[in-house]
DRENSE-556403 format. One record per atom (N, C-alpha, C, O): residue in one letter; z, y, x. Coordinates in Angstrom, 1 decimal, m for minus. Atoms other than C-alpha are relative to their C-alpha. Layout:
N
residuo;up;north;east
A;Z;Y;X
...
! end
This chain:
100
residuo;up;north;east
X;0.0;m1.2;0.8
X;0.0;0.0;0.0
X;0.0;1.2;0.9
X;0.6;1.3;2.0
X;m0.1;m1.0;m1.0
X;m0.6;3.4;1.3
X;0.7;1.1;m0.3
X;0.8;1.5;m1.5
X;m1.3;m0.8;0.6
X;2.2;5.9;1.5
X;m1.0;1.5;m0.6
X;m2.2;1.6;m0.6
X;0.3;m1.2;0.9
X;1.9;9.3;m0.3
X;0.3;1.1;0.7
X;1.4;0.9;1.2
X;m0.1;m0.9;m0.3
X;1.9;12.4;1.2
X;0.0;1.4;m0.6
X;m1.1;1.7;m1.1
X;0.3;m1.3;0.3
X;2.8;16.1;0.4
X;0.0;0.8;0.9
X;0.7;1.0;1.9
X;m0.1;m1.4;m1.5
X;1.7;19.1;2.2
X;0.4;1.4;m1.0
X;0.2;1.2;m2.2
X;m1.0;m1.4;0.4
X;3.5;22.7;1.1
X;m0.1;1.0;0.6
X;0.7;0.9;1.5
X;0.1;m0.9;m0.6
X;2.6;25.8;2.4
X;0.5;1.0;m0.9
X;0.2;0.9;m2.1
X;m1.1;m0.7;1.0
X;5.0;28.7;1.1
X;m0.1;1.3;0.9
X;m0.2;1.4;2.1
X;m0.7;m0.9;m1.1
X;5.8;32.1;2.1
X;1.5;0.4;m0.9
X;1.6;0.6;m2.1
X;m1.2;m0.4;0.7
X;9.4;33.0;1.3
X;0.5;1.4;0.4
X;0.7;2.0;1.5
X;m0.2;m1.4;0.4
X;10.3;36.0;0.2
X;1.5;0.7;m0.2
X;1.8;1.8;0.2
X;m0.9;0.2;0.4
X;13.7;35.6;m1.0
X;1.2;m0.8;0.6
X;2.0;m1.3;m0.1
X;m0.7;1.2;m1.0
X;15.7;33.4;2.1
X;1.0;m0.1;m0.9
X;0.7;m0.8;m1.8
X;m1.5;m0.1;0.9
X;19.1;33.7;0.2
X;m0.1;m0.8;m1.3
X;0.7;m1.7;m1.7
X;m0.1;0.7;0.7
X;17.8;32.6;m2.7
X;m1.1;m1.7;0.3
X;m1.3;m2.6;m0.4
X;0.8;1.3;m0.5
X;15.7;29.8;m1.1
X;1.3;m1.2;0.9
X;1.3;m2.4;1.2
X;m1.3;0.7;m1.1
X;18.8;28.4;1.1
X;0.4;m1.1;m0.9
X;0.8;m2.2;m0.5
X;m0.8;1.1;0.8
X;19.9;26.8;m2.1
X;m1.1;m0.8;m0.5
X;m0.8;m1.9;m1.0
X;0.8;1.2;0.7
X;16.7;25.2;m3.3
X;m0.1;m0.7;1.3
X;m0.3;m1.9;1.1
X;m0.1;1.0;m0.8
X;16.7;24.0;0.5
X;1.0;m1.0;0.4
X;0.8;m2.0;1.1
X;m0.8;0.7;0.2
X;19.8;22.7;0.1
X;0.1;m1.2;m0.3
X;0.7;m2.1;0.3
X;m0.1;1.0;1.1
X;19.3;20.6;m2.6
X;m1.4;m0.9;0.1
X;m1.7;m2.0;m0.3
X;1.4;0.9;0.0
X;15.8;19.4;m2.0
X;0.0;m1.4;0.8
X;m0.5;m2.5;0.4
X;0.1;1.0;m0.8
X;16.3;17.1;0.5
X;0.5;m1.4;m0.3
X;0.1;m2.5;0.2
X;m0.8;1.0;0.8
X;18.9;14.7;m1.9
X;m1.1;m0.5;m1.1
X;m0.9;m1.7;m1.5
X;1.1;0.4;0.7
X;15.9;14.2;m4.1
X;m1.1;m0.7;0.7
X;m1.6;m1.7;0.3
X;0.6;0.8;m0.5
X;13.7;13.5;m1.9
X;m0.1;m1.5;1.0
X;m1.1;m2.0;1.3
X;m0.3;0.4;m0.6
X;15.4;11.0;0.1
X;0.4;m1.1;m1.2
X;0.3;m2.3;m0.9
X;m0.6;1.0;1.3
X;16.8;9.1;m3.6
X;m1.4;m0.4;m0.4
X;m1.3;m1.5;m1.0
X;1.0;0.5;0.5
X;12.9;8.9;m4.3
X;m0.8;m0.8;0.9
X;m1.8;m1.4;0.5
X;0.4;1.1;m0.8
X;12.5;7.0;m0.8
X;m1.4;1.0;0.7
X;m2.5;0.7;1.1
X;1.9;m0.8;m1.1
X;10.1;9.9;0.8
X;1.6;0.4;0.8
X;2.7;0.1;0.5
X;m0.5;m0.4;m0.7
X;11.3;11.8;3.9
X;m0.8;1.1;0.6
X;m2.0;1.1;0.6
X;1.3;m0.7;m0.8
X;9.9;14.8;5.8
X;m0.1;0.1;1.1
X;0.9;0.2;1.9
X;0.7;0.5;m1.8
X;7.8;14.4;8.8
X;0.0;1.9;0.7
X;0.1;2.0;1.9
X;0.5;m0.9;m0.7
X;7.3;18.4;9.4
X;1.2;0.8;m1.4
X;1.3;0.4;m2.5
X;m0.8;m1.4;1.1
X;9.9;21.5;7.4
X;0.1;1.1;1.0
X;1.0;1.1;1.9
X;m0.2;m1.3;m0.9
X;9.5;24.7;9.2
X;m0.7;m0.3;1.0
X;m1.7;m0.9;0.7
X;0.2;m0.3;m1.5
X;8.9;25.0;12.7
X;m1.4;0.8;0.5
X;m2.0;1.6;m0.3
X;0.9;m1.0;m0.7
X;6.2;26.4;15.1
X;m1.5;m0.9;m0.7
X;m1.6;m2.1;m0.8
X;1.2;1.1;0.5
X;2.7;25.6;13.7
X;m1.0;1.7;0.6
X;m0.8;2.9;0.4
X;1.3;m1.4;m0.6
X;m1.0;27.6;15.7
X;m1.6;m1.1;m1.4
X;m1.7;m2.3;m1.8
X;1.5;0.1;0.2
X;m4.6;27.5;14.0
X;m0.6;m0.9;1.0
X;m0.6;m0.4;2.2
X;1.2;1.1;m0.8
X;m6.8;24.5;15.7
X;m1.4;0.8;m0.3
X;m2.1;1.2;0.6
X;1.9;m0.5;0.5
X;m10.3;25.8;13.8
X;0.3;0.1;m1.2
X;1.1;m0.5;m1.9
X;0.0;m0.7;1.8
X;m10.9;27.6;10.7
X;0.7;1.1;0.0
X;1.0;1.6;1.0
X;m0.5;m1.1;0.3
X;m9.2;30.4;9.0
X;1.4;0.1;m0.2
X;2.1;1.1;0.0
X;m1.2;0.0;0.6
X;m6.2;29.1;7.7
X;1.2;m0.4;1.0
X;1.2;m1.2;1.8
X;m0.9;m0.4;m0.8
X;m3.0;30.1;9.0
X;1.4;0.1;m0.8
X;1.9;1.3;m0.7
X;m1.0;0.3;0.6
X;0.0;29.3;7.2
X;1.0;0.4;0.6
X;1.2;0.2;1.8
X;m1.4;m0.8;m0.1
X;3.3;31.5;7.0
X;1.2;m1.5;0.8
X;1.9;m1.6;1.8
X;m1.5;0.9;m0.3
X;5.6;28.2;7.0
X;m0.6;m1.7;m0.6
X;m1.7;m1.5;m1.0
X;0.7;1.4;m0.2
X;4.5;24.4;6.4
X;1.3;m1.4;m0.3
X;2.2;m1.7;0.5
X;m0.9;1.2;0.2
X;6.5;21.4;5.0
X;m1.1;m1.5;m0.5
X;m2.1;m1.5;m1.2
X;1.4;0.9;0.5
X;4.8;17.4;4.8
X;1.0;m1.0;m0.1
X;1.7;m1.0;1.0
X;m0.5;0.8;0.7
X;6.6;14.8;3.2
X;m0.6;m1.5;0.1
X;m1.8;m1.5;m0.2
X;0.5;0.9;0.1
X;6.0;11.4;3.4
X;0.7;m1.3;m1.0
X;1.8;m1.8;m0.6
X;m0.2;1.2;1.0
X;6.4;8.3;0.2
X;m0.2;m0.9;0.3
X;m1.0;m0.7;1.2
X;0.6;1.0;0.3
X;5.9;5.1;0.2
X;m1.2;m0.1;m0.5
X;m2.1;m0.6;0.2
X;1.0;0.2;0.4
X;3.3;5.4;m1.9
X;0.0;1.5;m0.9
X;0.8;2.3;m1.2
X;0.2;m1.6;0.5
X;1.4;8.1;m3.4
X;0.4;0.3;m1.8
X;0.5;1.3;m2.5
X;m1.2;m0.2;1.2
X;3.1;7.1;m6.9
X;1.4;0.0;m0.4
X;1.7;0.2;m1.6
X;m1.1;m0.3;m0.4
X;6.4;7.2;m5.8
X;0.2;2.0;0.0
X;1.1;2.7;m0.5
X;0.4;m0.8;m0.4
X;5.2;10.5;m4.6
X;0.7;1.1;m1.1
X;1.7;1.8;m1.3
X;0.3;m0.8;1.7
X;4.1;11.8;m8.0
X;1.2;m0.4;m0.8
X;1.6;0.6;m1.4
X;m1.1;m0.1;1.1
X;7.3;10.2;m10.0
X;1.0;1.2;0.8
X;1.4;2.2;0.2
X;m1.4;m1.2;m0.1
X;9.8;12.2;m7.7
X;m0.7;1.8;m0.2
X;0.0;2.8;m0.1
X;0.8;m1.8;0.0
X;7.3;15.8;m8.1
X;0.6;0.0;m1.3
X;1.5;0.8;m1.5
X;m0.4;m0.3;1.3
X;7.7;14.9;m12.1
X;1.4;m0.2;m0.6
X;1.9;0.3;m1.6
X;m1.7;0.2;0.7
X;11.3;13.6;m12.5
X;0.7;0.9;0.2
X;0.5;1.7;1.1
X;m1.1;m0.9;0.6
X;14.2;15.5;m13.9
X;0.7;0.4;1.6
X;0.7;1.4;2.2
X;m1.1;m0.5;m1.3
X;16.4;15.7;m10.9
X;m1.0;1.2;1.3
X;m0.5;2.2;1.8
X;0.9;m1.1;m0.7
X;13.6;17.7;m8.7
X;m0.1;1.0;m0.9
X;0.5;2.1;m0.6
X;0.2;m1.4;0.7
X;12.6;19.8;m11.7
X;0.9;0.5;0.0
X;0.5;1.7;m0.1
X;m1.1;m0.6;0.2
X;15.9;21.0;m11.9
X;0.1;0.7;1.6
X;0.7;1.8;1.7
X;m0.3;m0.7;m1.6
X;15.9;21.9;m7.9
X;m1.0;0.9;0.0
X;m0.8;1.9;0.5
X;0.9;m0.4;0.0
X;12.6;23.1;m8.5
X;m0.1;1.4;m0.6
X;m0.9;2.3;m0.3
X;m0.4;m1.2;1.3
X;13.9;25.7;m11.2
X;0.8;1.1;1.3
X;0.4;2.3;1.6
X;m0.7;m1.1;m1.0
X;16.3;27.4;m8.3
X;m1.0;0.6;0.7
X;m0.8;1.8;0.9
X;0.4;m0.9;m0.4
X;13.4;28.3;m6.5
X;m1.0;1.0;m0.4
X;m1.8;1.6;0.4
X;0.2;m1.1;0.4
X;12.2;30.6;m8.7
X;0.3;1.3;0.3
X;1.4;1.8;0.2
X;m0.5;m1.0;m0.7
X;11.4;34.1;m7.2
X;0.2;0.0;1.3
X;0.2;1.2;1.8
X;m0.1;0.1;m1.7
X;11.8;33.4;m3.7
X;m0.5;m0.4;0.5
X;m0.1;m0.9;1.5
X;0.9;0.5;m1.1
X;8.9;32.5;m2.4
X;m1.2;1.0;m0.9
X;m1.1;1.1;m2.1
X;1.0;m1.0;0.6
X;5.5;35.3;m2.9
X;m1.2;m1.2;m0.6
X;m1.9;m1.1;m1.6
X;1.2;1.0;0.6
X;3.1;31.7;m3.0
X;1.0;m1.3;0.8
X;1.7;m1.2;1.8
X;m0.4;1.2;m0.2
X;4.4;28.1;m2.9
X;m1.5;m1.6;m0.8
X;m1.6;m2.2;m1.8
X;1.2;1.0;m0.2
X;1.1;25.4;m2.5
X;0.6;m1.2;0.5
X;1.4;m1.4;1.4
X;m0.6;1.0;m0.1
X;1.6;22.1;m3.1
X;m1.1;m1.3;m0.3
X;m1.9;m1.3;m1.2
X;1.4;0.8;0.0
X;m0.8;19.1;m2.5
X;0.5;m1.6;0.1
X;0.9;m2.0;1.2
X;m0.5;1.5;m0.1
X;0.1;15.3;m3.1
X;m2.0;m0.7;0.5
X;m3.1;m0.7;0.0
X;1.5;1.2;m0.3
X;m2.7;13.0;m1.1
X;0.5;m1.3;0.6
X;1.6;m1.5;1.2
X;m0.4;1.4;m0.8
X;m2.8;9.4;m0.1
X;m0.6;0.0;1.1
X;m1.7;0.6;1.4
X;0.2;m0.5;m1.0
X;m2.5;8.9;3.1
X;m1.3;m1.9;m0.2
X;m2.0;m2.3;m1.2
X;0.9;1.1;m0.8
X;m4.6;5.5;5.1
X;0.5;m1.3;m0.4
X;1.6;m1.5;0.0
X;m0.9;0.9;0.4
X;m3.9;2.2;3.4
X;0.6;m0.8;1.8
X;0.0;m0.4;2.8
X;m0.4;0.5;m0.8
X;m2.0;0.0;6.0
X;m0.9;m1.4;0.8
X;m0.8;m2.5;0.2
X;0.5;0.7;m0.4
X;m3.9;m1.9;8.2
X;m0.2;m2.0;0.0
X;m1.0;m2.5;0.7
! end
């Protein structure tokens, strides 16, 4: 089966009120059996245009695991805190490579 991946590109606007959806995000996603591979850090342009403020990538089991923890109750509810504190929050569920 091939795991599920999300990518997230965000700019935050709001740190103070973002502190608490970072908080809490991570207990969801770790109860739905994903983890993330990249949250923050230093990221350059390879080729092309796009140049991302801040960058988070998440990795599932599978890319419907993925999708239940985006739609289940316990996220939407973390999801609701960060309202307002971020100017754009981009969010992309893909499957990754099945397993060899």
């Amino acid at each position: 089966m091939a795991a599920g991946y999300i990518v997230v590109e965000m700019k935050i606007t709001d740190p103070e009120r973002y502190r608490e959806y970072m908080a809490l995000a991570p207990a969801t996603i770790a109860a739905a059996g994903g983890e993330y591979l990249a949250r923050g850090g230093k990221s350059e342009p390879l080729e092309g245009q796009w140049n991302p403020v801040r960058l988070a990538i998440l990795k599932f089991p599978s890319y419907e695991q993925a999708k239940a923890w985006y739609d289940g109750e316990r996220y939407r509810q973390v999801r609701a805190k960060r309202a307002g504190a971020t100017e754009f929050f981009n969010m992309v569920l893909v499957e990754g490579v099945p397993a060899a």
